[in-house]
C-alpha positions in Angstrom: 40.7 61.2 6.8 40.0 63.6 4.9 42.8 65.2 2.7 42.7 68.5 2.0 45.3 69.3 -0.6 62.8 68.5 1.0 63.3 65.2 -0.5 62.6 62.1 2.2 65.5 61.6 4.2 66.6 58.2 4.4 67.4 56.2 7.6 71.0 55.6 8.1 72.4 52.1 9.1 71.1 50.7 12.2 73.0 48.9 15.4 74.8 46.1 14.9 74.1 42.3 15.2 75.1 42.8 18.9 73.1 45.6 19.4 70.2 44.3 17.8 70.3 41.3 20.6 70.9 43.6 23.4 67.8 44.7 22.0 66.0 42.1 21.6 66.7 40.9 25.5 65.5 44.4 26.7 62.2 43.8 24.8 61.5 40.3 25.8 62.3 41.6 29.5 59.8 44.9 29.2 57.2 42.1 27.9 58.2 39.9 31.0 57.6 42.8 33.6 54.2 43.8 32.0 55.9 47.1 30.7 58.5 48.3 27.6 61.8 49.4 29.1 63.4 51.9 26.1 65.7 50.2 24.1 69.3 51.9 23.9 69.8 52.9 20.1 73.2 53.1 18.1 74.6 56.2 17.1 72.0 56.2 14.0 69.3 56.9 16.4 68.0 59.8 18.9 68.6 58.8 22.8 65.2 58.0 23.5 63.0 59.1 26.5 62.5 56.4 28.9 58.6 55.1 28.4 56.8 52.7 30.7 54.0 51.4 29.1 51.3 50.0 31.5 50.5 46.3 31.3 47.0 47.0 30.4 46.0 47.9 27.3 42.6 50.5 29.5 45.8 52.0 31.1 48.1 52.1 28.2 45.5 54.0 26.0 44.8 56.5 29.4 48.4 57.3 29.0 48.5 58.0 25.6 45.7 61.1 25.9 46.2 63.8 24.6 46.5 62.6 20.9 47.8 64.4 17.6 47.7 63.5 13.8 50.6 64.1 11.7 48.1 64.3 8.8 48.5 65.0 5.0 52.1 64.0 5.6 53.4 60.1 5.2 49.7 59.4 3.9 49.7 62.1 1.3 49.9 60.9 -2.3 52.3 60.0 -3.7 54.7 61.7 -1.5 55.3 63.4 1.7 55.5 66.9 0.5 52.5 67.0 -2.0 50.2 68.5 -0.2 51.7 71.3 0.7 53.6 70.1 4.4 56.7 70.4 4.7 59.1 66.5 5.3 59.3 66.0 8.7 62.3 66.8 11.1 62.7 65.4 14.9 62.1 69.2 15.8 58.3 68.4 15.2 57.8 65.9 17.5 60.3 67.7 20.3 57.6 71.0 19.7 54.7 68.0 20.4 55.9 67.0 23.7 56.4 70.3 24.5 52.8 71.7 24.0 52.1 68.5 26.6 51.0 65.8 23.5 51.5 62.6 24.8 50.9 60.1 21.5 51.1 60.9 17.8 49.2 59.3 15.1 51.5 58.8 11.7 48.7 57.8 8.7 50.6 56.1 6.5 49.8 55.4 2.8 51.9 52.9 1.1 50.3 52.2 -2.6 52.8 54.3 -4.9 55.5 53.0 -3.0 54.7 49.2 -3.3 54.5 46.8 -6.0 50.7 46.1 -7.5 51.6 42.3 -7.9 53.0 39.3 -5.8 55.2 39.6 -3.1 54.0 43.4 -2.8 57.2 44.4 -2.1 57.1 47.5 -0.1 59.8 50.5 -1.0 63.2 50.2 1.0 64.0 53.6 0.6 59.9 54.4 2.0 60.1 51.7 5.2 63.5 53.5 6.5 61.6 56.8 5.9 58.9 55.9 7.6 60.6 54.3 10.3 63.3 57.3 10.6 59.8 59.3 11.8 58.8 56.7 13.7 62.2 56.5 15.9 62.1 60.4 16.2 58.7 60.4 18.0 59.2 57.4 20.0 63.0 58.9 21.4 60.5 62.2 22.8 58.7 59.7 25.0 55.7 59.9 22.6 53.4 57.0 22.2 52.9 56.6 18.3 50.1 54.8 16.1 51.3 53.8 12.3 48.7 52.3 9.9 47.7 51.6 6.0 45.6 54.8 5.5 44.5 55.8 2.3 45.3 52.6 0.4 41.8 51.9 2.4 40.0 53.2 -0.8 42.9 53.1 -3.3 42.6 49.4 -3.4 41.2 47.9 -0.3 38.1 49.5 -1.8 38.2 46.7 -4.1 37.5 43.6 -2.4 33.9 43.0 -3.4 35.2 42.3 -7.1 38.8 41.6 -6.0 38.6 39.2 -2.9 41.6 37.0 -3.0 44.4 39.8 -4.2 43.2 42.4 -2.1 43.9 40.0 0.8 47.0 38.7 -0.1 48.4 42.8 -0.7 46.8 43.4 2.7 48.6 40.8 4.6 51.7 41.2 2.6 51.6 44.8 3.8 51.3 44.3 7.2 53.8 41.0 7.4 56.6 43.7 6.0 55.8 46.5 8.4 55.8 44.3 11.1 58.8 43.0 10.9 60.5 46.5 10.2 58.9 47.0 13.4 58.7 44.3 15.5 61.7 45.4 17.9 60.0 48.7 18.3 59.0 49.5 22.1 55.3 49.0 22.9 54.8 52.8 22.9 54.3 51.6 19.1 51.0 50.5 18.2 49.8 49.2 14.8 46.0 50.2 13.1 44.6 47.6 10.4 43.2 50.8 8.1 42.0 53.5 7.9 38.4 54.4 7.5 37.7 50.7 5.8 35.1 51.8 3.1 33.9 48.8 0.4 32.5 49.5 -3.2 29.5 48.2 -4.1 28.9 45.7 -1.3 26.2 44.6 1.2 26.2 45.3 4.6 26.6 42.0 5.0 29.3 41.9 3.1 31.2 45.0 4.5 30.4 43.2 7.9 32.4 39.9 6.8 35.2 41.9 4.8 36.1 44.4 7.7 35.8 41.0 9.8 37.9 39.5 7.4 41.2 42.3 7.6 41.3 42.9 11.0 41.2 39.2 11.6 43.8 38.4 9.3 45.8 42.1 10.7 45.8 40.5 14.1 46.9 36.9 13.0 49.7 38.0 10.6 51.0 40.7 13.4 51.3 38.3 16.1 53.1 35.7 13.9 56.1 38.0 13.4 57.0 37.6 17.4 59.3 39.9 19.0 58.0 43.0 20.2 54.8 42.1 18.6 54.0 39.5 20.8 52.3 42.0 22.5 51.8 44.8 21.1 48.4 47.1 21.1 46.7 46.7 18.0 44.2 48.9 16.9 40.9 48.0 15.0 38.4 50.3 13.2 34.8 50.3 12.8 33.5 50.6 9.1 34.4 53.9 7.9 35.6 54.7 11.4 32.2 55.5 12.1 30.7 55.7 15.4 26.8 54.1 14.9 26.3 51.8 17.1 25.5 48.7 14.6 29.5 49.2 13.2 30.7 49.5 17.1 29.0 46.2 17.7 30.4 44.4 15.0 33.5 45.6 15.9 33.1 44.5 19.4 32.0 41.0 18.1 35.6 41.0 16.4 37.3 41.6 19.3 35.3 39.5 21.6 36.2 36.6 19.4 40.4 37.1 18.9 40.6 37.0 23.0 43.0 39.3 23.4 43.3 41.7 26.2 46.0 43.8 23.7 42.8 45.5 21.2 42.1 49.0 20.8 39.0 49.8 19.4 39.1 53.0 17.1 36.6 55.9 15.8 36.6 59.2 14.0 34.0 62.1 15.4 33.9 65.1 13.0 30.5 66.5 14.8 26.9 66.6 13.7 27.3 67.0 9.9 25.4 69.6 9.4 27.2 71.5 12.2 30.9 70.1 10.8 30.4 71.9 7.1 27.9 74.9 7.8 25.1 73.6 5.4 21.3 73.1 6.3 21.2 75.8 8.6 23.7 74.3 10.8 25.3 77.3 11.4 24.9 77.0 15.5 26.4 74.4 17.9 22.8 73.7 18.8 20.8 71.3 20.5 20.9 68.6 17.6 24.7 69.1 17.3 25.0 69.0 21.1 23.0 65.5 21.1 25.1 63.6 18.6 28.4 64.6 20.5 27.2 63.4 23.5 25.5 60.4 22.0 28.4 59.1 20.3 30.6 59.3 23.3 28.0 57.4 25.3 27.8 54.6 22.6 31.7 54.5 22.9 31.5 54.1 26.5 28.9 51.3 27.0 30.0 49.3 24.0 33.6 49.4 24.9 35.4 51.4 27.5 32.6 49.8 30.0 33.7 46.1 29.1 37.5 47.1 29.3 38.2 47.6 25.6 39.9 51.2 25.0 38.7 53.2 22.6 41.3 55.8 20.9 39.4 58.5 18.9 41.9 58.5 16.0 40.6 61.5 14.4 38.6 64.6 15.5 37.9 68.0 14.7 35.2 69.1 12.0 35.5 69.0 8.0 35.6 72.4 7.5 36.8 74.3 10.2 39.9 75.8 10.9 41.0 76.3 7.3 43.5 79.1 6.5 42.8 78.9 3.2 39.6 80.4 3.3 37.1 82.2 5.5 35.6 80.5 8.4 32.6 78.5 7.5 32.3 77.5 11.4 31.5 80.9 13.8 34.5 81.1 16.3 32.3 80.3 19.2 30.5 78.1 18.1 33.2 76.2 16.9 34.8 76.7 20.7 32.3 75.3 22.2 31.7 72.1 20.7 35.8 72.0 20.9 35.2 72.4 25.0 32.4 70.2 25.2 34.5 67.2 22.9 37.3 67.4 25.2 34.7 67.2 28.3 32.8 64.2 26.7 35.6 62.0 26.0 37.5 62.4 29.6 33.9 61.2 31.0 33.9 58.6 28.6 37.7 57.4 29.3 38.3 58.0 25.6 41.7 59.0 24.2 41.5 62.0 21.4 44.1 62.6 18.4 43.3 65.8 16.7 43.3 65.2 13.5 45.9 68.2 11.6 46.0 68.3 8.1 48.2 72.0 7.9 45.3 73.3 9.6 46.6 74.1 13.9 50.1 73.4 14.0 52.2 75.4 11.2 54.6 72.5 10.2 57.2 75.4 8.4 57.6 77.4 11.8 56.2 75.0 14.2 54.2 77.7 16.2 50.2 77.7 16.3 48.5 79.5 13.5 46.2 80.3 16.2 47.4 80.0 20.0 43.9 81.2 21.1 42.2 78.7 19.7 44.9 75.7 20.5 44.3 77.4 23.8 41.1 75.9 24.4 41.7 72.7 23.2 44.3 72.4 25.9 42.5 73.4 28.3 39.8 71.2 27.4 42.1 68.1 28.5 41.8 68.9 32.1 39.2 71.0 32.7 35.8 72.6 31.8 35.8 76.2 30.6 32.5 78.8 30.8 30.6 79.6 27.3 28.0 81.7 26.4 25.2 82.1 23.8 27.3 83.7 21.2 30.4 85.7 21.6 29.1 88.3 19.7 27.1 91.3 20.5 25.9 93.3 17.4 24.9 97.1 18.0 22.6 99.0 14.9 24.6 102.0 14.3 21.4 103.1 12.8 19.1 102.9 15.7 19.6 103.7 19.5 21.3 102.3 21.5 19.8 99.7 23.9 20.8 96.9 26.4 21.6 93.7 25.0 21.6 90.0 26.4 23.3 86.7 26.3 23.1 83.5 27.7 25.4 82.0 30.2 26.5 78.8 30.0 29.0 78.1 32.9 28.9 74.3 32.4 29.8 73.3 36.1 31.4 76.7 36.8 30.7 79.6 38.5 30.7 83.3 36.5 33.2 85.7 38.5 32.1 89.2 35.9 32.9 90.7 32.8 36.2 92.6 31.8 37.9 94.8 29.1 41.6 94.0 29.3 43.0 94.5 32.8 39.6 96.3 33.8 36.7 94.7 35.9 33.6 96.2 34.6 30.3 97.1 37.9 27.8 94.9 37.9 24.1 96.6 38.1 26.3 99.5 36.4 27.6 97.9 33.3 25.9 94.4 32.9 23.6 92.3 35.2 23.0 89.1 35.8 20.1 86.7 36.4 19.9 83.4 36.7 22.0 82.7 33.7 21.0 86.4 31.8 24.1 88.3 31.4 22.6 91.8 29.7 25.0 94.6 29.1 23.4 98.1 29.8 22.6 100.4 27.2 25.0 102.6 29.4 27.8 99.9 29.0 27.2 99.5 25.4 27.4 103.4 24.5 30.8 103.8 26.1 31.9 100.7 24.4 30.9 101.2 20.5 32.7 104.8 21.2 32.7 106.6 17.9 29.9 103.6 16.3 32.7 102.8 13.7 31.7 99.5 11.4 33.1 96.3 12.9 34.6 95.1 16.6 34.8 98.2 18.7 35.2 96.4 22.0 36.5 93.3 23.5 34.8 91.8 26.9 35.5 89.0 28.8 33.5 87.2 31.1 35.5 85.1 33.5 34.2 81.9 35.3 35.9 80.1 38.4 38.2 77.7 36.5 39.0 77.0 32.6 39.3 80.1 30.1 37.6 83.8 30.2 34.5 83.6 27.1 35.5 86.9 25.0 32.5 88.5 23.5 33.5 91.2 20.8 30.9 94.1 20.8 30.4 95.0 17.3 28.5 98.0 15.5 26.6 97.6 12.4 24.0 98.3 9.4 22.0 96.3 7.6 24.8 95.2 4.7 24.1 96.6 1.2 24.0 94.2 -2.2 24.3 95.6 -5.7 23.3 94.3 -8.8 26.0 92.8 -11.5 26.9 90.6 -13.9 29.0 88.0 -14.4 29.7 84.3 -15.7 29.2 80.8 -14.5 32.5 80.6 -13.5 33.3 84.1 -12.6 30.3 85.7 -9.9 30.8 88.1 -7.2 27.9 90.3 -5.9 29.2 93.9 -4.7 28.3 93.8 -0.8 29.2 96.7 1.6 29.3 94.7 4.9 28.8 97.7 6.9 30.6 95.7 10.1 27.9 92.8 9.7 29.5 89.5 9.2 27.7 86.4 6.5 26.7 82.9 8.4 24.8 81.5 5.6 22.9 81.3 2.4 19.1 80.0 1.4 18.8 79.5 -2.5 15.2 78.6 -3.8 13.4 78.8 -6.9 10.0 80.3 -7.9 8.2 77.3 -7.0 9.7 77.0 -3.8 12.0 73.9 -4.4 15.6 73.9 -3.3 18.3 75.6 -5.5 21.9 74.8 -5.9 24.1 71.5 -5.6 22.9 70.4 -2.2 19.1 70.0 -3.5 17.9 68.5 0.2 18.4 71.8 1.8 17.7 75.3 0.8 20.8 76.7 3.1 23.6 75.4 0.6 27.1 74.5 2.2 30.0 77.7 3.1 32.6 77.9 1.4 31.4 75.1 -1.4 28.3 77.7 -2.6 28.9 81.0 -1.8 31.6 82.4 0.5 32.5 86.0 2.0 35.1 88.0 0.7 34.9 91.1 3.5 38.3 92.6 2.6 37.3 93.0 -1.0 33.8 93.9 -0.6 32.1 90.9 -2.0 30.1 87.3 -1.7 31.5 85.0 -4.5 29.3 82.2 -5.5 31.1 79.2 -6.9 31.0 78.0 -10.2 29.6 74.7 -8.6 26.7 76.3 -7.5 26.1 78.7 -10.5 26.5 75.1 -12.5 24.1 73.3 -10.5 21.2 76.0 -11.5 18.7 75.7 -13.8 19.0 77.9 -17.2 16.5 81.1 -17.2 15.2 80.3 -13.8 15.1 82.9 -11.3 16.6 81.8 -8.2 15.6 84.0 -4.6 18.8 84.0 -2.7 18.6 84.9 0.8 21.9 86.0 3.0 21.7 85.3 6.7 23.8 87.4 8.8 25.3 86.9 12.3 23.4 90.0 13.6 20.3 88.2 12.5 20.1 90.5 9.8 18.5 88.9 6.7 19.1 90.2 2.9 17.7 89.1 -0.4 19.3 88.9 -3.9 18.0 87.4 -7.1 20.3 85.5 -10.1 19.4 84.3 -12.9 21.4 82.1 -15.1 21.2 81.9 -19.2 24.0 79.5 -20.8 27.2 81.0 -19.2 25.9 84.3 -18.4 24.7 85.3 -14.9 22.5 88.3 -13.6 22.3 89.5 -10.4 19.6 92.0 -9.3 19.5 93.7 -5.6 15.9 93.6 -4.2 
């Protein structure tokens, strides 16, 4: 994946020869047993937590659940720090094991630190970096996955018009990290590439070249010996996507190498739609429920059922969490395709690495940036946790008061009542339920909203017999108020009281009906990338790539759909560089 944008500290000077054939003899005898006993390091090295690594590679993977991706790190470009994380200490990985991770992915991107022509000599000063990293995760007990990441489109790209080179790099690659490696314990596990992506070729073609590189992965790996004998290798499906026609040429693949030691590997960033917030896939609905649920079933028949392991190197959605900028995703929503994920894949026997750009883990203070939220992934790794229709619960300020409804969704538990902080509200008093219709009174709702003020006035949460409490925030509002401006094609805000209402999406169309905007297929154009919410300063920008994208002196109907179901409509025009914007 998917980047989103302290000097390297170099590995000092490893055990000598002697030690190096003490550990040599502990490997060959962890590989004798059917497990890895860990090796003793010299004074260079972190004592390292004792691992032992089941002989099979079903049981191995089991083991190495729940995953984590130490992203837009090693593979960033060109160098660890430049995109914004901080270099990596040991402390990292000791927080990991901590919070109950059990394996960390390390993408690793190697093109600006290797030579473009024969040998492809890979970076000294880079291999002990990455390997220092390595060695810290490994000595907390932590199973860890190393690969060739981004050079996937940097150059591997290239193998339609560059066959024979791209190869050659590819192999001589893999032959040097292997044999950095190759005494590592088998918590270790290599990946061919990352997300293997081909210009301009066939399907055919992509077929045979994906074919080609983890073919040639496997056989150059296993050539270097030592530890590598038997080590779990890891092979992707095109793009790392999970369709069904990629999963079964990858299963061809590993049919044919006829080795019980493959992995096969995936990426699930939800329902697209769902995973940006763009064609009114502002819901975790039906049609993003399906294609979760889907996908893990294709994982499961096509490999988990024939004993190949799947390891779901990367999940999460493309959007959402991102500090940076408001939440394209709707905190529930997002929560509970985050609970049902966790669900699918431990029915599936499917291992899961979040993938974590900057985005859940703060790699400056190594705390959460939202505990809440990490909360429920946890908790999805066990168990199942009770949802409901929304957690929101939007009261007119303008209107009475009346009793308003939700719908449960206890997936497999059993729904105990609702609560505000240490207080149990009275059923048939304050809410009632039937079947799975929770409705709060419109008695419940008046003491609740208090003085009406705009925005969250009350905090509920419904508890179920297991997993985590659903909180539903009761919230009063108005219909929000646009006001007319002006602006540029690079500089647009329209003036928007909220008035405690909160923006989920955005329809743009022209007079004629057809679809304004860059995403032309759609008339709900994508958060964030078209239009996003500024509620502190009391405004909806819409990006210069959308205001570029319309069409000169055409009046475009812009319509803003809010989460109260509140709907509001605005009109721009643009002229050259200069943009109106009336309030119907």
């Amino acid at each position: 994946m998917k980047d989103i944008r302290h000097p390297a500290h170099h590995r000092s000077r490893g055990p000598g020869r002697l030690a190096a054939l003490l550990l040599t003899l502990l490997v060959i005898v962890g590989l004798t047993s059917g497990t890895t006993m860990a090796a003793t390091d010299g004074p260079a090295h972190p004592a390292r937590t004792q691992v032992r690594v089941p002989a099979s590679a079903k049981d191995a993977v089991a083991a190495m659940q729940p995953g984590w991706n130490l992203g837009n790190t090693l593979d960033a470009i060109p160098d660890e720090t430049s995109w914004g994380n901080p270099a990596v200490t040991k402390s990292l990985f000791d927080t990991l094991r901590a919070q109950g991770f059990r394996s960390v992915r390390i993408p690793v991107t190697w093109t600006d630190h290797q030579s473009t022509t024969a040998p492809y000599t890979i970076d000294a000063t880079y291999m002990n970096r990455v390997k220092q990293v390595v060695d810290w995760a490994l000595a907390d007990g932590l199973y860890v996955v190393i690969n060739v990441h981004h050079d996937s489109w940097q150059w591997i790209a290239d193998m339609t018009t560059n066959h024979d080179k791209v190869l050659a790099r590819f192999d001589a690659s893999w032959s040097q990290i292997a044999a950095t490696f190759r005494n590592e314990p088998r918590t270790l596990l290599f990946e061919s590439v990352n997300e293997p992506q081909f210009n301009n070729a066939t399907p055919a073609q992509k077929t045979q070249f994906l074919n080609e590189l983890n073919t040639s992965f496997h056989k150059v790996v296993r050539a270097t010996g030592g530890g590598n004998t038997n080590r779990l290798l890891v092979l992707p499906t095109q793009g790392c996507t999970p369709a069904q026609n990629l999963m079964d040429d990858l299963s061809t693949t590993i049919s044919a190498l006829h080795d019980r030691n493959l992995v096969a590997t995936v990426h699930y960033y939800s329902w697209y739609p769902f995973s940006v917030n763009v064609a009114g896939g502002t819901r975790y609905d039906a049609s993003a429920q399906k294609d979760l649920t889907d996908a893990f079933a294709r994982m499961h028949d096509t490999f988990v059922a024939k004993g190949i392991p799947v390891y779901l190197g990367e999940y999460g959605t493309l959007s959402w969490p991102d500090y940076n900028h408001p939440d394209p995703i709707e905190r529930g929503e997002g929560l509970k395709y985050l609970e049902q994920l966790g669900h699918q894949a431990r029915v599936a026997g499917v291992t899961t690495a979040l993938w974590d750009p900057f985005s859940y883990l703060n790699r400056s203070t190594l705390k959460w940036r939202d505990p809440a939220l990490f909360a429920w992934i946890k908790s999805s790794w066990t168990t199942r946790s009770g949802t409901a229709s929304s957690d929101q619960v939007f009261v007119a300020k303008s209107t009475p008061i009346t009793a308003q409804s939700l719908t449960l969704n206890p997936n497999g538990t059993t729904f105990r009542g609702l609560w505000q902080g240490s207080k149990k509200l009275v059923a048939g008093r304050d809410y009632t339920v039937s079947g799975d219709r929770l409705t709060l009174t419109a008695t419940a709702l008046t003491r609740l909203t208090g003085n009406r003020a705009y925005g969250v006035n009350a905090t509920l949460q419904a508890r179920f017999s297991r997993g985590l409490p659903w909180k539903i925030d009761v919230i009063t509002y108005d219909t929000p108020v646009l006001s007319s401006t002006t602006g540029t094609s690079s500089s647009f805000a329209l003036p928007t009281q909220y008035r405690g209402d909160v923006l989920a999406t955005m329809e743009a169309t022209y007079a004629d009906g057809s679809n304004a905007g860059p995403a032309d297929w759609t008339p709900y154009q994508q958060f964030n990338q078209s239009f996003s919410p500024d509620y502190a300063g009391g405004r909806i920008t819409l990006t210069s790539d959308f205001l570029k994208a319309l069409h000169d002196n055409a009046p475009v109907t812009l319509k803003f759909h809010f989460w109260s179901g509140t709907t509001v409509t605005y009109h721009v025009t643009k002229s050259g560089s200069s943009v109106t914007g009336t309030a119907s």
